[in-house]
C-alpha positions as CSV (number, residue, x, y, z in Angstrom):
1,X,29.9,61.9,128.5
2,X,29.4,62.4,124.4
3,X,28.4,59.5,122.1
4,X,30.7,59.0,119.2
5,X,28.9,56.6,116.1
6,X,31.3,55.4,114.2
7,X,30.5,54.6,110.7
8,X,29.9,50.9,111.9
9,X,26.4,52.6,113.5
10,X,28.5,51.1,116.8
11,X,27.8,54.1,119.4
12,X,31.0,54.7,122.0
13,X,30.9,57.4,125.0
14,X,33.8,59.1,126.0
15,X,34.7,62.5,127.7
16,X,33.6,65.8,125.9
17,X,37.7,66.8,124.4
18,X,38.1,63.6,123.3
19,X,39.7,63.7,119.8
20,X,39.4,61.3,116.7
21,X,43.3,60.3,117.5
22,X,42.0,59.0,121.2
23,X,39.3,57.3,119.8
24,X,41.5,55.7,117.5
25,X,43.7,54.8,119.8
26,X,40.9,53.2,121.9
27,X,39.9,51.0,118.8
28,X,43.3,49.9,117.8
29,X,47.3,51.1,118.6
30,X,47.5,50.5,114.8
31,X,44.3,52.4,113.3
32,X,45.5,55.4,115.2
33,X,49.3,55.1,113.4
34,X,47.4,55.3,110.4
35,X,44.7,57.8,111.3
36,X,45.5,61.5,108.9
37,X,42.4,63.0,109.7
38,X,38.9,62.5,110.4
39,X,35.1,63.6,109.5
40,X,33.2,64.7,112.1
41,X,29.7,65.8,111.8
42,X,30.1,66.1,107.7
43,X,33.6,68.4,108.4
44,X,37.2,67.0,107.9
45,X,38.9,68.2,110.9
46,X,42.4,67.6,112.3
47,X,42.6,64.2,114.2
48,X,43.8,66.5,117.4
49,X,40.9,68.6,117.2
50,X,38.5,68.1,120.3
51,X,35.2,66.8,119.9
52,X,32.8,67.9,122.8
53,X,29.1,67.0,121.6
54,X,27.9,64.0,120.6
55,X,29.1,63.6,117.1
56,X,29.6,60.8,114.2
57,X,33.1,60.1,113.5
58,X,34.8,58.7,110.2
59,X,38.5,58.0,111.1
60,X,40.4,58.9,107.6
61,X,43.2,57.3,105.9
62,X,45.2,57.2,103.2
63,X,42.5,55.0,102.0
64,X,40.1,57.5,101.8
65,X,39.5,60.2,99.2
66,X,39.9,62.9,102.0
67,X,42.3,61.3,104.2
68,X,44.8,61.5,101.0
69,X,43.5,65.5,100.0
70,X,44.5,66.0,104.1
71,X,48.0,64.7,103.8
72,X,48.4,66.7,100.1
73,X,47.1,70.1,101.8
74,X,49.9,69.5,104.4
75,X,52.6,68.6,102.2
76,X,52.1,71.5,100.3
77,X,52.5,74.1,103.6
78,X,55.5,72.3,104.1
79,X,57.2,72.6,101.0
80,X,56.0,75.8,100.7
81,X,58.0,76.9,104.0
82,X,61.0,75.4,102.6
83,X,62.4,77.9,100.1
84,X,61.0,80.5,102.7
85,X,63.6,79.5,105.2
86,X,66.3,78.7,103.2
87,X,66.6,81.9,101.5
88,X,64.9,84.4,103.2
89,X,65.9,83.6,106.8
């Protein structure tokens, strides 16, 4: 088992390849429908990313400074594939 701390200082153990998206989920069906990414450790990671040592955990949303820069980065991939595929494919 790892220990996830949550920003609370609340300490939860779960299976080494949890991910910030189960551990959501285990807090609250609705935190994890608003979950974009989180901060593990000081690093924003994908919420689908495993953890596997104990780590601290900062579930991000669009609340959050970094939650919002996670959801901008991504938007920006995807409408940069956009004219790809419409006129070069």
């Amino acid at each position: 088992m790892i220990n996830i701390t949550l920003p609370d200082g609340a300490v939860r153990q779960y299976e080494p390849g949890v991910t910030a998206l189960d551990v959501a989920k285990s807090i609250s069906e609705g935190l994890a429908r608003k979950v974009l990414s989180a901060n593990v450790n000081g690093e924003v990671i994908d919420a689908t990313r495993p953890i596997t040592t104990d780590s601290t955990l900062q579930l991000l949303t669009w609340n959050d400074k970094d939650g919002k820069s996670t959801l901008w980065h991504s938007s920006a991939h995807l409408l940069a594939e956009a004219p790809k595929h419409c006129f070069l494919e």
